[in-house]
MOPAC internal coordinates of N, CA, C and O (Angstrom, degrees):
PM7 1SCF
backbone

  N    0.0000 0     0.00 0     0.00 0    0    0    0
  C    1.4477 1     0.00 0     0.00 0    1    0    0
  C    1.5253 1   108.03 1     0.00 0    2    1    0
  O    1.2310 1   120.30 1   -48.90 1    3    2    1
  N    1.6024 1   117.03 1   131.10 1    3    2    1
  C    1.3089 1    98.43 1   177.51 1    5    3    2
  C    1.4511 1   122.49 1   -89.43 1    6    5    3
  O    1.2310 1   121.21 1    18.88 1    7    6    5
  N    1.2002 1   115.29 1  -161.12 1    7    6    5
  C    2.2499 1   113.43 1  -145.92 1    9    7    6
  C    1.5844 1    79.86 1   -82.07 1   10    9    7
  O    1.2310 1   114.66 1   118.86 1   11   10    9
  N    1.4173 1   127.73 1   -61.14 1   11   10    9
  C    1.2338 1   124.61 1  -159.35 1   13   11   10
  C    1.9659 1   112.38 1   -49.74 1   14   13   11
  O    1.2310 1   126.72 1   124.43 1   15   14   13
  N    1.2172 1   104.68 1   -55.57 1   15   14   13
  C    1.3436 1   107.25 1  -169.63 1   17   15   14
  C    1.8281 1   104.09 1   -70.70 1   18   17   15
  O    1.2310 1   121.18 1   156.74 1   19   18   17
  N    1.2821 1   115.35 1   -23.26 1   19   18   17
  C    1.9046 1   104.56 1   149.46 1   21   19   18
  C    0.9847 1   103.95 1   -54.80 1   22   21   19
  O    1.2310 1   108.63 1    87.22 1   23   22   21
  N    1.3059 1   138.87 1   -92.78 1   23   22   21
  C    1.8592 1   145.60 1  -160.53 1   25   23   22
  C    1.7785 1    83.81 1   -30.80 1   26   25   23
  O    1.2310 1   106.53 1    95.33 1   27   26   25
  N    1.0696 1   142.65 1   -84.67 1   27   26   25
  C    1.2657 1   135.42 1  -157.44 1   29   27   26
  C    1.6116 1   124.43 1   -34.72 1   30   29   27
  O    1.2310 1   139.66 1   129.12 1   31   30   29
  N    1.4536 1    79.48 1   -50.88 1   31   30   29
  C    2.3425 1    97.71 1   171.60 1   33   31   30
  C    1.6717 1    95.17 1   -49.02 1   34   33   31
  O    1.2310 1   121.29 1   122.12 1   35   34   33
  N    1.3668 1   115.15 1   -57.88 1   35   34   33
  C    1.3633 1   116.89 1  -140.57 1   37   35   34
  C    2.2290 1    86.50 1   -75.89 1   38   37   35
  O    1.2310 1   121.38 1   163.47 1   39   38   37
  N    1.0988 1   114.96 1   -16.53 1   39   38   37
  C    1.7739 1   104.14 1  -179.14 1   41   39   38
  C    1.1946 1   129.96 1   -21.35 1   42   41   39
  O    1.2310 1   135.52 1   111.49 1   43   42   41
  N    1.3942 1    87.58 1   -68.51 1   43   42   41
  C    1.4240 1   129.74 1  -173.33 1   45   43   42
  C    1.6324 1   109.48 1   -53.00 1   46   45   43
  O    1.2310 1   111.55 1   117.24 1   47   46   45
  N    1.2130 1   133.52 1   -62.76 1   47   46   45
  C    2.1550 1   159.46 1   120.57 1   49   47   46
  C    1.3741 1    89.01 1     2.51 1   50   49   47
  O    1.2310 1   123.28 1   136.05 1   51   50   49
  N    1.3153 1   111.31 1   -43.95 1   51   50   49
  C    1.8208 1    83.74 1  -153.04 1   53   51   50
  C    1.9756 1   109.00 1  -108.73 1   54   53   51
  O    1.2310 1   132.14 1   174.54 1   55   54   53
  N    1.4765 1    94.16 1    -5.46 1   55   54   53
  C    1.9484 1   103.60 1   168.90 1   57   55   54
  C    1.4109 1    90.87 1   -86.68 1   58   57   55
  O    1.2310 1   101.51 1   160.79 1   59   58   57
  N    1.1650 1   151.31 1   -19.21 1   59   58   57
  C    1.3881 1   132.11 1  -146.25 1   61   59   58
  C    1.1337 1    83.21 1  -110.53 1   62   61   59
  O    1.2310 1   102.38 1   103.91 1   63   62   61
  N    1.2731 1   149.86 1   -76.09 1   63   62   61
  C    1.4907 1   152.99 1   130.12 1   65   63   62
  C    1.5548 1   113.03 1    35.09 1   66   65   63
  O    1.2310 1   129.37 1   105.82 1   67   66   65
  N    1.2149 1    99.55 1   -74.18 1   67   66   65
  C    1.7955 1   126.99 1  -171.31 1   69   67   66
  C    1.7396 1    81.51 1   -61.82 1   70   69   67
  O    1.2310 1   113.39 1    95.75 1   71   70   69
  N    1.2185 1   130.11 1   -84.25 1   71   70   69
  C    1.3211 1   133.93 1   179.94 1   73   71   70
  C    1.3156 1   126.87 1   -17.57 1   74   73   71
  O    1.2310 1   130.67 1   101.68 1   75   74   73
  N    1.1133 1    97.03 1   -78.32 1   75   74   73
  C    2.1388 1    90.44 1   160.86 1   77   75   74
  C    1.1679 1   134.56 1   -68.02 1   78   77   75
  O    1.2310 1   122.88 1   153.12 1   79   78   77
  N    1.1002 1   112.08 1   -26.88 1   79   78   77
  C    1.5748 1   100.77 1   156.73 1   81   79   78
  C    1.7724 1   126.53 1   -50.12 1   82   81   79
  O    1.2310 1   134.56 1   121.79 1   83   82   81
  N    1.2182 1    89.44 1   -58.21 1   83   82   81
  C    1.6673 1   107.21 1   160.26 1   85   83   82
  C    1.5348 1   106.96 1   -22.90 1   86   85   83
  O    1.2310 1   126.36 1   108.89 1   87   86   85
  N    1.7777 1   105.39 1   -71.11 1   87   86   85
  C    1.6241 1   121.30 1  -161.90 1   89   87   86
  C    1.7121 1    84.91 1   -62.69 1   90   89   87
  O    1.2310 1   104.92 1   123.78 1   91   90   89
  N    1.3722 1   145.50 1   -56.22 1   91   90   89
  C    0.9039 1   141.15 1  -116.96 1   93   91   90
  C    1.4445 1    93.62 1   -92.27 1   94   93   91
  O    1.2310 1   124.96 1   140.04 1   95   94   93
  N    1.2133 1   108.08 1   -39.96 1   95   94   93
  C    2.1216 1   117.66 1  -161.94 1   97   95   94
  C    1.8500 1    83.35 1   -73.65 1   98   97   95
  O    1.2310 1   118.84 1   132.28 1   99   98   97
  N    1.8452 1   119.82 1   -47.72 1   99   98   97
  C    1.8433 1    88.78 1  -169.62 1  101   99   98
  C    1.1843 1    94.46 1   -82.88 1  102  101   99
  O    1.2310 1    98.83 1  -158.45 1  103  102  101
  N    1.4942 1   155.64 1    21.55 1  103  102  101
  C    1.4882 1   118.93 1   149.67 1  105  103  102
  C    1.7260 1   142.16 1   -93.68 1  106  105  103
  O    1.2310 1   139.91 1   178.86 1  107  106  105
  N    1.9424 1    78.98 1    -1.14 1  107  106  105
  C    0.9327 1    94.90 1  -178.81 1  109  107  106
  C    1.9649 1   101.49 1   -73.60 1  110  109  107
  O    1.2310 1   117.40 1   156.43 1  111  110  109
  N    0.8015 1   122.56 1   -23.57 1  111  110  109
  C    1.0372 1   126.06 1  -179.54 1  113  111  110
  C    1.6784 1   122.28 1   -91.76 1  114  113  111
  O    1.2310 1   110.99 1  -106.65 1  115  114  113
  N    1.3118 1   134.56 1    73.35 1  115  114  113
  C    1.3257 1   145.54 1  -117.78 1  117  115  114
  C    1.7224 1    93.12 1   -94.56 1  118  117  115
  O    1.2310 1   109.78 1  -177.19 1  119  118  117
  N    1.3140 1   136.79 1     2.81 1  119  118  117
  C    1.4304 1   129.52 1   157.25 1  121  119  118
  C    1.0786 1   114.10 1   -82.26 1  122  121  119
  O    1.2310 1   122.44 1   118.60 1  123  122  121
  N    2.0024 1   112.93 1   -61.40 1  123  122  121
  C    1.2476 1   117.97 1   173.43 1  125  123  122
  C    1.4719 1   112.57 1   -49.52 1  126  125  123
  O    1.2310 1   115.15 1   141.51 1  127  126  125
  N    1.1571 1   126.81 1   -38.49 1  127  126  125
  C    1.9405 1   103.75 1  -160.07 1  129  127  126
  C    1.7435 1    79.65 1   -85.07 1  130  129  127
  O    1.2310 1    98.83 1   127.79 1  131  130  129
  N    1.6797 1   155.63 1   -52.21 1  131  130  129
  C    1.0875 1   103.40 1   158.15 1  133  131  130
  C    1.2442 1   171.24 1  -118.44 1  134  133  131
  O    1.2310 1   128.21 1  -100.49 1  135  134  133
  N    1.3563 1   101.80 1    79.51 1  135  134  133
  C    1.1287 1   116.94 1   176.65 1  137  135  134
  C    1.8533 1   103.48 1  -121.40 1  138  137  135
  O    1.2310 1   117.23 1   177.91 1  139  138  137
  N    1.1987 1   122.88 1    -2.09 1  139  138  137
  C    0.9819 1   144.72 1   147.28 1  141  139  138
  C    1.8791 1   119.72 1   -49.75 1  142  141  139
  O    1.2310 1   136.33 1   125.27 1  143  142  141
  N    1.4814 1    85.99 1   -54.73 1  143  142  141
  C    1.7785 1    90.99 1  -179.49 1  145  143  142
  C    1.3070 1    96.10 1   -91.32 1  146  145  143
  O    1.2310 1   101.62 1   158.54 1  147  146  145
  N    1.4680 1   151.14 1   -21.46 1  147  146  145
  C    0.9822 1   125.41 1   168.97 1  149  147  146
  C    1.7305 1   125.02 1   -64.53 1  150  149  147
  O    1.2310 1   125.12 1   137.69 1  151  150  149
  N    0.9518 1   107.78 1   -42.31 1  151  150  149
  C    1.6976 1   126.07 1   165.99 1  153  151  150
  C    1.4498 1   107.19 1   -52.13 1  154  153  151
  O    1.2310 1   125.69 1   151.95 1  155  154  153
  N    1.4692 1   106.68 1   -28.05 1  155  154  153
  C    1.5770 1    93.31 1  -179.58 1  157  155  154
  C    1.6678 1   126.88 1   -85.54 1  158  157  155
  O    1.2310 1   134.83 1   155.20 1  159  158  157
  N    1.6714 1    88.92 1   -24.80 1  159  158  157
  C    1.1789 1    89.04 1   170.60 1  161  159  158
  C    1.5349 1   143.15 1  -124.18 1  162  161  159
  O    1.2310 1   133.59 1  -159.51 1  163  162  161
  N    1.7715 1    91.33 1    20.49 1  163  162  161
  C    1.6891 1   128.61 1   134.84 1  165  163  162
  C    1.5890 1   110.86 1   -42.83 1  166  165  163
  O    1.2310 1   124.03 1   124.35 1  167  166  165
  N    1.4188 1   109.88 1   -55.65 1  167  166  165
  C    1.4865 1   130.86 1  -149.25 1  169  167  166
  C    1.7324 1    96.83 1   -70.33 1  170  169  167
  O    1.2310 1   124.87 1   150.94 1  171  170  169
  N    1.5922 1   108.26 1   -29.06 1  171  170  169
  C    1.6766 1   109.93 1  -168.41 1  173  171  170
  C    1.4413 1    95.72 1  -111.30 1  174  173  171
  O    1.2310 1   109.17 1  -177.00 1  175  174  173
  N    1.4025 1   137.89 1     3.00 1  175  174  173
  C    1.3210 1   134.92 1   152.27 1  177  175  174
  C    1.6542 1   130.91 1   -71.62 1  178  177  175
  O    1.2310 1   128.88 1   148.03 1  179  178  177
  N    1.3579 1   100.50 1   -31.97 1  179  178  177
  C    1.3889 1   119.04 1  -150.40 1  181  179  178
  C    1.9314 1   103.15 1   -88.22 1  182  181  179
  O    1.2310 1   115.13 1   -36.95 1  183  182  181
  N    1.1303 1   126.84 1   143.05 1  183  182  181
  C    1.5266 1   126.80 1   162.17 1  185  183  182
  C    1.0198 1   117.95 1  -128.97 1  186  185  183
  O    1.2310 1   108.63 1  -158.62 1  187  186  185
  N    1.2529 1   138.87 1    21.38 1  187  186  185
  C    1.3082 1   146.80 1   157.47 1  189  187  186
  C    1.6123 1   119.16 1   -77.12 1  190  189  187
  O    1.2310 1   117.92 1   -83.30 1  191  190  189
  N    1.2878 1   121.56 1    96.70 1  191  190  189
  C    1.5431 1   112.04 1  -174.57 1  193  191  190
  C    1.8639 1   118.09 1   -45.03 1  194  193  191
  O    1.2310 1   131.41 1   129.41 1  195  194  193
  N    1.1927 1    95.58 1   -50.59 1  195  194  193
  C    1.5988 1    88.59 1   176.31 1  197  195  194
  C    1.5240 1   117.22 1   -43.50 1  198  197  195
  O    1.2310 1   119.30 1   126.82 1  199  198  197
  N    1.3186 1   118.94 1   -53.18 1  199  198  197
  C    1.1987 1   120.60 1  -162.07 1  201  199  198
  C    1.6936 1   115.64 1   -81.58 1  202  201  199
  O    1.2310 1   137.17 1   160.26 1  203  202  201
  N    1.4235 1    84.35 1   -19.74 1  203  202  201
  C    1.8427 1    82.89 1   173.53 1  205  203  202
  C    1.2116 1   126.49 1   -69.94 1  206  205  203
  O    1.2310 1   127.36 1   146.88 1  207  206  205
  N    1.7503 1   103.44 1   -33.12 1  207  206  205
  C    1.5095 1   143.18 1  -164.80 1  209  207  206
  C    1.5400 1    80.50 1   -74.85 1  210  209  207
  O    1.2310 1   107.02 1   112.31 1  211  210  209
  N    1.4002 1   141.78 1   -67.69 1  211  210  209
  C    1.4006 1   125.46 1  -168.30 1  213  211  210
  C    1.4844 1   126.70 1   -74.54 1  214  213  211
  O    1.2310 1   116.91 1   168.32 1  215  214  213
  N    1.4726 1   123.47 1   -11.68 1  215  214  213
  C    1.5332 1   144.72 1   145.36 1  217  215  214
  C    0.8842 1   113.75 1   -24.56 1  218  217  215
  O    1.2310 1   132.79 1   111.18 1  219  218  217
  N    1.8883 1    92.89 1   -68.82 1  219  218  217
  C    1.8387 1   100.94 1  -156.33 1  221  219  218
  C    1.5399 1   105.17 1   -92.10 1  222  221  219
  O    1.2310 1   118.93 1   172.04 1  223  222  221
  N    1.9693 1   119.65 1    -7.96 1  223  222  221
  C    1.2501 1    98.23 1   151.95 1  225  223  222
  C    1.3029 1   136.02 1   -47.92 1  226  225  223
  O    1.2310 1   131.71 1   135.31 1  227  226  225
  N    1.7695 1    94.99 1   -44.69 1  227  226  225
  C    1.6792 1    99.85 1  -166.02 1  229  227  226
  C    1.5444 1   116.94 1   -77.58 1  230  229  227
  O    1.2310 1   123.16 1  -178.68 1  231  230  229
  N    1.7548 1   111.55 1     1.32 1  231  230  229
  C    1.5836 1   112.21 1   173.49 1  233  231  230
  C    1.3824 1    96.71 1   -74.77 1  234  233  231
  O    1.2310 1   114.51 1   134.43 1  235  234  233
  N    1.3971 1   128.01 1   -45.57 1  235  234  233
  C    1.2435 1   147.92 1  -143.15 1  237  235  234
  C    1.6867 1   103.24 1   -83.67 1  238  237  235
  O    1.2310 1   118.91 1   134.30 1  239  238  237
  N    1.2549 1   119.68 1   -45.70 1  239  238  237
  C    1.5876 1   117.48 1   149.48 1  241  239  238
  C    1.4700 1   113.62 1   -35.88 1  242  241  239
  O    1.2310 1   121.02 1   129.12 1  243  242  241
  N    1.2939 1   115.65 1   -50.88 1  243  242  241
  C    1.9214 1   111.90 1  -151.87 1  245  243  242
  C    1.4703 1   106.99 1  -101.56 1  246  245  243
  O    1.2310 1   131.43 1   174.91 1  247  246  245
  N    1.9391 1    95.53 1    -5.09 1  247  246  245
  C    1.7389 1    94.83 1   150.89 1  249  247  246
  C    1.5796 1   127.17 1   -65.62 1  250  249  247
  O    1.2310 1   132.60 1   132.21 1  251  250  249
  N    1.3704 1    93.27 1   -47.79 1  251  250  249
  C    1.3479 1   118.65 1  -171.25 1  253  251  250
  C    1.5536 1   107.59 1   -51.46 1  254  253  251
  O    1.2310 1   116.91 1   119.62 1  255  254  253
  N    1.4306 1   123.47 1   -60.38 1  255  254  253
  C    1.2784 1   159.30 1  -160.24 1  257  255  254
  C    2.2561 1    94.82 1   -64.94 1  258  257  255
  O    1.2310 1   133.98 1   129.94 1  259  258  257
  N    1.4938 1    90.57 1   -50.06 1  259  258  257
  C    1.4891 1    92.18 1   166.71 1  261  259  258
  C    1.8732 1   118.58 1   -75.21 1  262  261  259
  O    1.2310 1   125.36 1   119.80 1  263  262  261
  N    0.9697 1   107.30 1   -60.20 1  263  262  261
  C    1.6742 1   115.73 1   170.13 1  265  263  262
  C    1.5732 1    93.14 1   -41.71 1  266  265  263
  O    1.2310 1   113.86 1   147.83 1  267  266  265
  N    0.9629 1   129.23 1   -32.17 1  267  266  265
  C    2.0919 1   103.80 1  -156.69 1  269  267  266
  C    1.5421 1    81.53 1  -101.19 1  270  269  267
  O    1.2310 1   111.18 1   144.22 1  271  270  269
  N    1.7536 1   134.20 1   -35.78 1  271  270  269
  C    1.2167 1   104.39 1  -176.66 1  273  271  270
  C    2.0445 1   121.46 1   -94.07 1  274  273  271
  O    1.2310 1   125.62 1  -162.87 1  275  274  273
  N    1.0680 1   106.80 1    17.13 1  275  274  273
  C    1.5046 1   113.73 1   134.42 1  277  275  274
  C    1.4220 1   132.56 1   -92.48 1  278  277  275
  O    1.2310 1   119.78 1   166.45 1  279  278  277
  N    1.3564 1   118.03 1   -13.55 1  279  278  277
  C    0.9314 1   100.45 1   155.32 1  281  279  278
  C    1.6078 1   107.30 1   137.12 1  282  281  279
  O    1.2310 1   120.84 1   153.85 1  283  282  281
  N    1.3835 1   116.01 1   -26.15 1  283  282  281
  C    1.6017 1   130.28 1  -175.80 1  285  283  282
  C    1.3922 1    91.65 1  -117.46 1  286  285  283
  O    1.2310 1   132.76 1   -12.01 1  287  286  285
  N    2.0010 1    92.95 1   167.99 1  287  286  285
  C    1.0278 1   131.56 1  -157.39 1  289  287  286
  C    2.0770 1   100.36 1   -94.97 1  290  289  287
  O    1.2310 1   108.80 1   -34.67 1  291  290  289
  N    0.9444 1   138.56 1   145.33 1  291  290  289
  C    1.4381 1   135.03 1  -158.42 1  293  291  290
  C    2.0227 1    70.86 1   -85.74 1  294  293  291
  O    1.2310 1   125.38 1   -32.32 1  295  294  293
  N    0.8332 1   107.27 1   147.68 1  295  294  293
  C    1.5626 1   161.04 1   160.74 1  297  295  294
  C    1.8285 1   101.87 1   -52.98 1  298  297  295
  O    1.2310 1   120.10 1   180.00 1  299  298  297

C-alpha cells in the first residue's frame, strides 16, 4: 500500500480522535462544559446577528482553550 493512501485511512482516526479529546478536556472541567451547553443552546435560540456573533465567539474561545490544552492548534 502506498504512504499516501495510509495517511488517508488514518483521516478519518485522527478527526474523531482530535474530537473527543476536545469533548473530553471541556468536561473535564464541569463549569466550562456547562456553560458550554448553555451557549450552545443560546446559540440555536437566538436571531439577532450580534448576539449570536458574541455566543459563538465565546464557544469558539473554550474551543480554543481546549485544543491548546491538548496540545493542537483548532483546525
Amino acid at each position: 500500500m502506498d504512504p499516501a493512501r495510509q495517511v488517508a485511512e488514518f483521516g478519518p482516526l485522527w478527526r474523531f480522535t482530535t474530537r473527543w479529546a476536545v469533548y473530553v478536556q471541556i468536561q473535564r472541567q464541569p463549569q466550562v462544559a456547562a456553560r458550554f451547553r448553555e451557549l450552545e443552546d443560546l446559540a440555536a435560540e437566538l436571531d439577532d446577528r450580534e448576539q449570536i456573533f458574541t455566543v459563538t465567539s465565546e464557544l469558539g474561545h473554550i474551543l480554543d482553550d481546549a485544543f491548546e490544552a491538548i496540545g493542537l492548534r483548532k483546525p
